[in-house]
Each structure stands twice: as C-alpha cells, then as structure tokens.
N, C-alpha and C positions, 0 to 999 in steps of 0.2 A: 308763468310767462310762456312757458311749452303750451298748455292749451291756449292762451292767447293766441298767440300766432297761428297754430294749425286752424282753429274757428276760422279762421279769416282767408281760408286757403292759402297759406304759406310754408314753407318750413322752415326750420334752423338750419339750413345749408347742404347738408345731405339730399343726395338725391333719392336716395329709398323712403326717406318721407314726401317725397312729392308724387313717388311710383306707387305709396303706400295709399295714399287718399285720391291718388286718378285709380287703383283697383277700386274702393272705396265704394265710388262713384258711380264707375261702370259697370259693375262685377257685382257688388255689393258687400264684398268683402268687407272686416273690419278691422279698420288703418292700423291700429293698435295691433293687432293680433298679425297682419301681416309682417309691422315691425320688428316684431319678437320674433316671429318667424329668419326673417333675415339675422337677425344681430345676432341669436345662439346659432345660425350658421357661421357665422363669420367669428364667434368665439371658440367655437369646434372646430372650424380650421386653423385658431391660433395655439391649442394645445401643441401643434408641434413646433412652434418657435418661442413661446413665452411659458414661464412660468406658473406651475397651476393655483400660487395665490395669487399673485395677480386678475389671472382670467376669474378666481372666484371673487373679485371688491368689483372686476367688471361687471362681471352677472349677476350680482343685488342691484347695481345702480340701474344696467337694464332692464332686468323684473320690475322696477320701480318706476321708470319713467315709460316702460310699455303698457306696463299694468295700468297706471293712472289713465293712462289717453283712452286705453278699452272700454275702461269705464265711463269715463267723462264724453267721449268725444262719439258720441251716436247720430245720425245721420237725420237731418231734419232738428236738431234739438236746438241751436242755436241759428235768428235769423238775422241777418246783420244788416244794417239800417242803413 
C-alpha cells in the first residue's frame, strides 16, 4: 500500500514523506534514504523519554518500511497513466 501511494506522489500523512520525494525530485536525493534519515533522528531523540525496547520494535519497523521504499521507489521507474 506504502508504494502504492508514494508512486502516485502522495503520502501516508507525514509530512517528511512529502519533503522526502519534493528532495527526491529536486535534489535527487533518495526519498527512502532521506526517510530513514529522519526517523533514526527522531528515534535518537526519543532515547531520552522512552524506553530502549520500545524504540528497538520501532527501529525494525522503520528499517523495514524505509528500506523497501529505497529499493522499490527509483526515480522514473514507475509512469502513471
């Protein structure tokens, strides 16, 4: 569903996926990689209020869903009709 929606220039509601694929774009950055980028920021600033399992079921789930998109989600690959 996640690449569904990115393909199509959209996101799931965050706005770092939408700042992730306008870099993307103009920059040529990779939306994936900028993702991750962000999110182990924002899980490094939650070591000091949450718990460290917690933040590590968060960090698979995010390796997991930034990873895919890296892969999947390359620039030109999908054209939408």
């Amino acid at each position: 569903m996640t690449l569904a929606v990115v393909d199509r220039g959209a996101s799931l509601g965050g706005g770092v996926g939408i700042v992730a694929l306008a870099l993307q774009q103009e920059r040529g950055w990779r939306a994936g990689k900028v993702q991750l980028a962000v999110d182990c920021a924002i899980l490094l600033a939650s070591l000091f209020v949450v718990e460290p399992q917690r933040i590590a079921y968060s960090l698979v789930g995010a390796l997991a869903l930034n990873l895919t998109l890296a892969i999947n989600h390359k620039p030109g690959r999908y054209v939408a009709m």
